[in-house]
C-alpha positions in Angstrom: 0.0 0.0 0.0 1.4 3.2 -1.5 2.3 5.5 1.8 0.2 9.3 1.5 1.5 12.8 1.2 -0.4 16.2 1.1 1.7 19.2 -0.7 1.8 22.7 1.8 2.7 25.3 -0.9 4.1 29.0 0.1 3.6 31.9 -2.2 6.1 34.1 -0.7 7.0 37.7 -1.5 10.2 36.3 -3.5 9.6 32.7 -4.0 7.6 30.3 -4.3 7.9 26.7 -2.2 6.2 23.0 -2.5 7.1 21.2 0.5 5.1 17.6 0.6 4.5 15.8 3.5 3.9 12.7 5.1 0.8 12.0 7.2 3.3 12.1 10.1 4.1 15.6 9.1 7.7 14.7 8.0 8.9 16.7 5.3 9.7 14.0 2.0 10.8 16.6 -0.8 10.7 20.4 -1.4 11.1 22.5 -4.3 11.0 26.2 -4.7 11.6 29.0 -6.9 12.6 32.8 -6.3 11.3 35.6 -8.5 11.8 39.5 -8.1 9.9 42.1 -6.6 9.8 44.9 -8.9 10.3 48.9 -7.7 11.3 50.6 -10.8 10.6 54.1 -7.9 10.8 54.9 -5.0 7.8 53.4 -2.4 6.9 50.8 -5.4 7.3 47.2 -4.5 5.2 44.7 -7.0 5.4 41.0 -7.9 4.7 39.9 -11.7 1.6 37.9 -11.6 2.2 35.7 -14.6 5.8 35.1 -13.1 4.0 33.8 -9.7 1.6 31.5 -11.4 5.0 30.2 -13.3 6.7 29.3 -10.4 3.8 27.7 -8.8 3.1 25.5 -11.0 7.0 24.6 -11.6 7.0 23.9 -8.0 4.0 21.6 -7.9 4.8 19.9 -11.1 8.5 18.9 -9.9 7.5 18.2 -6.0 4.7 16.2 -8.0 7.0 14.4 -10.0 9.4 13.8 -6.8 6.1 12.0 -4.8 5.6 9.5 -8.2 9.2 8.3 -8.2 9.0 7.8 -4.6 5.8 5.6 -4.8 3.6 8.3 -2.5 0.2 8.8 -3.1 -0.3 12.3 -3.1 -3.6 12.8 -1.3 -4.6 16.8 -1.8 -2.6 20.5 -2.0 -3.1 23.5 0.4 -1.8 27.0 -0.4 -0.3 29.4 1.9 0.4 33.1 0.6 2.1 36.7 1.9 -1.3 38.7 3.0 -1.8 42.3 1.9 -1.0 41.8 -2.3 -3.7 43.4 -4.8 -4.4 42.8 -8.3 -7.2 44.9 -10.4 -8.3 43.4 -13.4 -10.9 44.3 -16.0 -14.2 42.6 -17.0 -12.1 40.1 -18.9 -10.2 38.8 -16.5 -7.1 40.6 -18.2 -4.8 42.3 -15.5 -4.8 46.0 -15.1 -1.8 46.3 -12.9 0.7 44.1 -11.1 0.0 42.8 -7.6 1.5 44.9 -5.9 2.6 43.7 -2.5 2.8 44.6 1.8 5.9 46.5 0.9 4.4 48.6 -1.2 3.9 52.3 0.3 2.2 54.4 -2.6 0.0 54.8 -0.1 1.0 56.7 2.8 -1.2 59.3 2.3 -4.9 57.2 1.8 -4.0 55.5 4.8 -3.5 58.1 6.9 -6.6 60.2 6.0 -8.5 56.9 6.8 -6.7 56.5 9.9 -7.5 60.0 11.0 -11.2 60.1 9.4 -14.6 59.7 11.6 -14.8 56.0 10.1 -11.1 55.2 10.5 -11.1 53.8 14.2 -14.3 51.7 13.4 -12.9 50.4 10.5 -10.2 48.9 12.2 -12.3 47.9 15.4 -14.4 45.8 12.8 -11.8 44.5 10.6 -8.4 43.7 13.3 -6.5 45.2 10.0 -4.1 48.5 11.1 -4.7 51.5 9.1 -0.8 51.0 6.8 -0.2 51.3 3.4 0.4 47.2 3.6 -3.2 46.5 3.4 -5.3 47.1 0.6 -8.1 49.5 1.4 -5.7 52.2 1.5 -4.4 50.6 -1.9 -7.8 50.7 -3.4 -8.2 54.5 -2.3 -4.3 55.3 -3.9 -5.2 53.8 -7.3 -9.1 55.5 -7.4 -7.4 59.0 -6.6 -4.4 58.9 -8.6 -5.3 56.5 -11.5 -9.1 57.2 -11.8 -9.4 55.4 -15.6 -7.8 52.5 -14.4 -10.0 52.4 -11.6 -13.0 52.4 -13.9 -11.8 49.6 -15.6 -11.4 47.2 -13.0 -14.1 44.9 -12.0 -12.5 42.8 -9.4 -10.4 43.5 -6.7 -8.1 40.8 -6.0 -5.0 39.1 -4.5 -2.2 36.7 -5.7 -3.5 33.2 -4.3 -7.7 34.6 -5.7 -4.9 35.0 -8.9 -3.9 31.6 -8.8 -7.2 29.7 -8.1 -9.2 31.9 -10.6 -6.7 30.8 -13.2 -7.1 27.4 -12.2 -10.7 26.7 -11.8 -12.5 29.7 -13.0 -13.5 30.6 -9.7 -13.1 34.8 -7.7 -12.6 33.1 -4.4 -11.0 34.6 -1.1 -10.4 32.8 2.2 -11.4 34.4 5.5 -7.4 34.3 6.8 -6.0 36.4 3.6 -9.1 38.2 3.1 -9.0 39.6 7.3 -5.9 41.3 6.0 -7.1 43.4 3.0 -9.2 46.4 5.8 -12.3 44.9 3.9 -13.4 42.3 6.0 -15.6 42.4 9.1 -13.9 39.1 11.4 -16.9 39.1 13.4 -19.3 38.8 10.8 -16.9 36.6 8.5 -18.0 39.0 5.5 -17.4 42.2 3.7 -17.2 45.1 5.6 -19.9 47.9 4.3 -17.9 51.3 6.2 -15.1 50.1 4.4 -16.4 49.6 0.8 -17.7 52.5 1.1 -14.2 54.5 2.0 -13.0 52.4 -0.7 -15.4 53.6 -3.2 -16.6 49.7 -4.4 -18.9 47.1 -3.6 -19.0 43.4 -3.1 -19.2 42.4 -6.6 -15.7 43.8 -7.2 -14.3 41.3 -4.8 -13.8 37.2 -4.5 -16.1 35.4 -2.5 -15.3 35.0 0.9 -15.0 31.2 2.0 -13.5 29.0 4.8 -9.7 28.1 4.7 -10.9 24.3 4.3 -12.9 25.3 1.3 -11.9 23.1 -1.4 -11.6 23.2 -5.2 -11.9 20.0 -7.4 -12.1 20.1 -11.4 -8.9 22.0 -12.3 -9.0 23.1 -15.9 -8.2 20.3 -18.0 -5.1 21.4 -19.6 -3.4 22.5 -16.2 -4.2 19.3 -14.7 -2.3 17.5 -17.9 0.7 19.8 -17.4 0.6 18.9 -13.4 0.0 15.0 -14.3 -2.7 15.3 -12.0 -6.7 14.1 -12.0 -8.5 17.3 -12.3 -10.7 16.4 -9.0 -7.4 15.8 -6.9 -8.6 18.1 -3.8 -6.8 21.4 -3.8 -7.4 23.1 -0.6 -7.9 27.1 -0.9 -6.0 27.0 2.7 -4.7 30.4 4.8 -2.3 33.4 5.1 1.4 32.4 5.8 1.5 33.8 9.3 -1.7 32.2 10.8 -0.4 29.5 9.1 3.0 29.8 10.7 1.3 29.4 13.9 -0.2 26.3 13.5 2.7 24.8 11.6 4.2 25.6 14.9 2.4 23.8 17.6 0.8 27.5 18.7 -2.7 26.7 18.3 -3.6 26.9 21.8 -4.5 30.3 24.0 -1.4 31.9 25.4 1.3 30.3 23.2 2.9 32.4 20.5 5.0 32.6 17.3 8.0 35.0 17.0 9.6 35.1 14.1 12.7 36.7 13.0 13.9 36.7 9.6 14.5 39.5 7.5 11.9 41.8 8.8 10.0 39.7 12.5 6.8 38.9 13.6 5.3 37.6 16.8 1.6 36.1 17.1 -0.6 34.7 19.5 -3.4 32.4 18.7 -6.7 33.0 20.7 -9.9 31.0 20.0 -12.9 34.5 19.2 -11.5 37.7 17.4 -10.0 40.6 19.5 -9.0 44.1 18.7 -7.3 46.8 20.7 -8.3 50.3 21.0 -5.3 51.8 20.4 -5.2 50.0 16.9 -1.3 48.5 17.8 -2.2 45.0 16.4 -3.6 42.7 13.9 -6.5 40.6 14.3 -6.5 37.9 11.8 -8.8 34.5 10.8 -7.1 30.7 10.6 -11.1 29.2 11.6 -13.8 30.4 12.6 -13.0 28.9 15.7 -9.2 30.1 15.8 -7.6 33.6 15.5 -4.5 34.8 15.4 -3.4 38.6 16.1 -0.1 40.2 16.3 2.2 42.5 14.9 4.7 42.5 12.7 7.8 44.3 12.9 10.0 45.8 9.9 13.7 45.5 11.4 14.5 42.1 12.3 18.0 40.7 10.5 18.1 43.0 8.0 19.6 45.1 10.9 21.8 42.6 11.7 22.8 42.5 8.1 23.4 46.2 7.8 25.7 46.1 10.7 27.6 43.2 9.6 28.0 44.5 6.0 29.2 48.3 7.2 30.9 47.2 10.4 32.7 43.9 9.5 33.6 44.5 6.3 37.1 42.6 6.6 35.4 39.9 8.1 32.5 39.1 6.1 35.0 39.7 3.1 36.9 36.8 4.5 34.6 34.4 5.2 33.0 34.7 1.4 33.7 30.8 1.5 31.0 30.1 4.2 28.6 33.2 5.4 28.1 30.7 8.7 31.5 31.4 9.9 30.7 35.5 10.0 27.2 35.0 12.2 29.2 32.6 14.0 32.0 35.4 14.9 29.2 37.7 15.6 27.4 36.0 18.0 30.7 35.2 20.0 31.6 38.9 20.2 28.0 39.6 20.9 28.2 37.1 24.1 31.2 38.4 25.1 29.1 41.6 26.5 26.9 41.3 29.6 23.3 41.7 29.3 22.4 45.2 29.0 25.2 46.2 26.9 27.1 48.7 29.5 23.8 50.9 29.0 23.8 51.0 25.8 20.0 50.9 23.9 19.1 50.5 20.2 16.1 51.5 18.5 16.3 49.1 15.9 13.9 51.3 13.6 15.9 51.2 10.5 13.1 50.8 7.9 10.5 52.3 10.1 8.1 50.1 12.0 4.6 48.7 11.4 3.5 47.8 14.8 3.0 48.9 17.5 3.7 52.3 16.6 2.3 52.4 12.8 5.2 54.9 11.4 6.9 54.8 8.4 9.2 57.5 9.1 10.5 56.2 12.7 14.3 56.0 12.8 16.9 54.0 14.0 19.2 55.6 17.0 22.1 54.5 19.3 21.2 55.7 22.8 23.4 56.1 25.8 26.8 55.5 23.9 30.0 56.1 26.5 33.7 56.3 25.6 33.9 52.7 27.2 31.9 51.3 24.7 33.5 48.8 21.8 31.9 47.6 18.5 31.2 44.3 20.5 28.6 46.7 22.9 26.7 48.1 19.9 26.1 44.8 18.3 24.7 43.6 21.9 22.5 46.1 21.9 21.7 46.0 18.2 20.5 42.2 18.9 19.1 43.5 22.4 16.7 46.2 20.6 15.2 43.8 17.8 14.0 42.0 20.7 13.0 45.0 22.6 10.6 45.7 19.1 9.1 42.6 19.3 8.5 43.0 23.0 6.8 45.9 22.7 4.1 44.3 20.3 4.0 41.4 23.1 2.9 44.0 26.0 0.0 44.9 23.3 -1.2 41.6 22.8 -0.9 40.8 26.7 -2.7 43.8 27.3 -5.5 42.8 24.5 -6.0 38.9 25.6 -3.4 37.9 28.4 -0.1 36.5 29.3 1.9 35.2 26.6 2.5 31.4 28.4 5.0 30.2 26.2 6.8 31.4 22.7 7.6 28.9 20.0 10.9 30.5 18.0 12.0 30.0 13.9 13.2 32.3 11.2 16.7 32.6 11.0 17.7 33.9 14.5 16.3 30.8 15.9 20.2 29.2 14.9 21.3 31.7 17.5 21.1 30.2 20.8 22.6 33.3 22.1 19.9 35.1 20.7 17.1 32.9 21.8 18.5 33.4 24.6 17.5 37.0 24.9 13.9 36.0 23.9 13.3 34.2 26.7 15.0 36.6 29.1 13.3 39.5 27.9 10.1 37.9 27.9 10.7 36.1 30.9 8.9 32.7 29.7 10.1 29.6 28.1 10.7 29.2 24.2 10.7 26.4 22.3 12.3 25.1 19.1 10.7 23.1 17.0 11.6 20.6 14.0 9.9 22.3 12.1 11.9 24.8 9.4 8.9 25.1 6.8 6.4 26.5 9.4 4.0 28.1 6.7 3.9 25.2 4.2 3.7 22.9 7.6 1.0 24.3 8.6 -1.1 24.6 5.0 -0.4 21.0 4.9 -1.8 20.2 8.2 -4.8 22.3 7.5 -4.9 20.0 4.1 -5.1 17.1 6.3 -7.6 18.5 8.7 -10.5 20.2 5.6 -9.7 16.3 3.9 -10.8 14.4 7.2 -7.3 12.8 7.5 -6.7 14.9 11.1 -9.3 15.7 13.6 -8.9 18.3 14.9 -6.0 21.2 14.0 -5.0 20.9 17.8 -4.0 17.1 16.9 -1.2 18.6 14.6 0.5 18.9 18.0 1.2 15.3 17.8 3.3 15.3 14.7 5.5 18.5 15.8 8.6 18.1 18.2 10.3 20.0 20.3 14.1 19.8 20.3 15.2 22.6 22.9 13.6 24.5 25.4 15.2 27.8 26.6 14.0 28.6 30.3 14.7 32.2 31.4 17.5 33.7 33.5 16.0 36.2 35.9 18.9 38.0 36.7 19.4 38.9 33.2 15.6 39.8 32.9 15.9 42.4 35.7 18.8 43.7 33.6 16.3 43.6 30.5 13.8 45.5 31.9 15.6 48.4 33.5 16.8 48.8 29.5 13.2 48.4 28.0 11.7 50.8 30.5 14.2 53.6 29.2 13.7 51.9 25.3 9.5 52.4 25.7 10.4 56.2 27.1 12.8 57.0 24.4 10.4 56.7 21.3 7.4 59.1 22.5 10.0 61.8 23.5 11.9 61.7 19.5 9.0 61.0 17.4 8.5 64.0 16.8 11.8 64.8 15.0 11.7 61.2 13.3 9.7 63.2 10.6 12.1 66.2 10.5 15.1 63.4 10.0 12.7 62.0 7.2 13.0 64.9 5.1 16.9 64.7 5.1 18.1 63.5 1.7 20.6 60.7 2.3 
């Protein structure tokens, strides 16, 4: 008897991945392929459609192909996609723009005047979306102010997984997860939100459908299907948004655990079981079920800042150690340890790129803060690695302040190969973290919601039986006393130069 598989696939901002699975949740083969995002000026960030689709398909064609010549059965596919992407096309189906993506801030402006209108803080308290260019009201608004004609045009309003599906089967459908990220959605109601049609100037015919992340498509257009080597009614799963589904690829599907990720940019998320919002609009509220939510906030300077430093501060050594880039992070993280906690005093606001939450502002700046003749480059990368942590702490006082303690933190992204800086998680926050085995979280998790919407799991809490945790970090008090003397002084620091973070803004660099 041929042994099953289910495909997670993870439209990413610059790639696309296949992962299959077993029904243990043990990864058998992977395949993915990276694409650019476009930004031909500045604030533009946009992904090529067509060049999406291509490199979805690719990827489920090969991983396909892997799973015959390993005898699996391959059993169903469920997506996972980036949140926040908008496409406009015409009556026709044709596209009117490219989907342009989260990063994308044409429209600083739009959000702001929705942020500040009547309707903006009932928007939000109905949607668990924060008023930021990222999110595609504000999106909508930019392109029906400043390219009216092509806003004529456009009869549906969509994003890059609706892209994928409609291409597919024919179908304008949107699941609740990606479509509680657009500003459109009401998560209460589990349907489009009138107040913000209406700021958007549209209405519901201009958008997908709205159905559950274990709705599932069967009769793939015939000549896709042939391409795939697939039956056309193999289930395909419309699945979730990559950080819900980040959540339950990690074991954090219970109240009081939560994600934090740090990669390139960093996220942390807690999973609670009824939609929440906070009055003072510093998280995201977002749909995996109707019976589970996750909200959070992401944050824009994770190891990017990391990378900056080493690039501009190590130059020599990340020159010589070309051969093998491990050798470099290993060489920072010893000099970073060879600091104390606290760095001698010295704080970081890590706001390099600006910051999403919890303070919303695109023009917030990065600053060394406390810097003393006794300091040496080994202090500023401490605190460096100290404030990226001190950002995603300040998003986890506003979700424990929304629902709760955070009980326990399950870690990945690339900092999770830093035990030193794992470390600091779990002093900072003064709980345990957990690593997992599990290094494709988002495909992980569309896979296990795969298994769950095709009857082959339960329950999605039952996924915590396939994951496993390799090393648990407990926290170090004495260094968490030292943590939040620093992040007492960190949270003061950012009201008192907000201010002049504009003023700095207008400098030309």
């Amino acid at each position: 008897m041929k042994q099953q598989a289910v495909i997670g696939i993870d439209i990413g901002t610059t790639s696309t991945k296949a992962v299959a699975f077993s029904t243990e949740a043990k990864p058998l083969c992977r395949y993915a392929i990276d694409y650019p995002i476009i930004s031909t000026k500045p604030n533009h960030a946009e992904q090529d459609p067509e060049l999406v689709f291509e490199a979805v398909m690719s990827c489920l064609k090969t991983v396909i192909q892997l799973l015959r010549e390993g005898d699996y059965e391959l059993k169903g596919v469920c997506f996972s996609s980036a949140m926040h992407s908008l496409i406009a096309l015409d009556g026709n189906g044709k596209l009117l723009t490219n989907c342009i993506i989260w990063a994308d801030a044409r429209s600083i402006k739009q959000a702001a005047n929705i942020k500040n209108s009547e309707l903006g803080h009932s928007i939000y308290l109905h949607t668990g979306t924060p008023l930021h260019p990222m999110s595609p009201l504000p999106k909508i608004c930019w392109l029906r102010e400043t390219e009216p004609e092509l806003f004529r045009k456009t009869a549906k309003f969509i994003g890059i997984k609706e892209y994928v599906f409609h291409k597919l089967y024919g179908k304008y459908k949107t699941d609740y997860s990606i479509a509680s990220a657009t500003g459109l959605f009401n998560i209460f109601t589990l349907s489009w939100h009138a107040d913000a049609l209406k700021v958007a100037g549209i209405n519901t015919s201009q958008l997908p459908e709205p159905v559950p992340t274990s709705y599932t498509f069967r009769g793939m257009e015939a000549g896709f299907a042939l391409d795939l080597g697939i039956d056309a009614n193999l289930p395909f799963v419309i699945g979730a948004s990559d950080g819900c589904l980040a959540n339950l690829g990690s074991d954090a599907v219970c109240e009081g655990d939560a994600v934090v990720t740090i990669g390139t940019s960093g996220a942390i998320r807690v999973t609670a079981n009824k939609p929440v919002t906070d009055l003072q609009e510093r998280i995201f509220s977002y749909v995996l079920t109707p019976e589970k939510y996750v909200l959070g906030g992401a944050v824009n300077n994770g190891g990017i800042v990391l990378q900056w430093f080493r690039d501009n501060f190590y130059g020599a050594e990340t020159a010589a150690a070309t051969e093998n880039e491990e050798d470099i992070f290993s060489l920072l993280n010893a000099e970073a340890a060879s600091v104390a906690p606290g760095s001698g005093g010295l704080l970081f606001l890590p706001y390099l790129l600006g910051e999403r939450s919890p303070h919303w502002n695109a023009a917030a700046k990065a600053c060394f803060f406390g810097v003393h003749y006794t300091h040496s480059r080994a202090h500023f990368l401490r605190a460096l690695m100290e404030g990226i942590i001190f950002g995603v702490y300040s998003v986890g006082v506003a979700l424990e302040q929304t629902m709760g303690p955070v009980k326990r933190i399950y870690a990945n992204g690339g900092f999770s190969h830093s035990e030193l800086w794992v470390q600091m998680l779990a002093d900072v926050f003064n709980v345990e973290v957990r690593l997992t085995d599990t290094a494709e979280g988002s495909a992980l998790g569309a896979a296990i919601l795969g298994m769950h919407a095709l009857g082959m799991l339960d329950k999605l809490e039952d996924a915590s039986q396939l994951i496993t945790v390799y090393k648990t970090f407990t926290p170090n008090q004495q260094a968490n006393k030292v943590y939040m003397r620093n992040y007492a002084l960190f949270e003061e620091l950012y009201p008192k130069l907000e201010s002049s973070f504009s003023h700095v803004a207008q400098f030309k660099v």
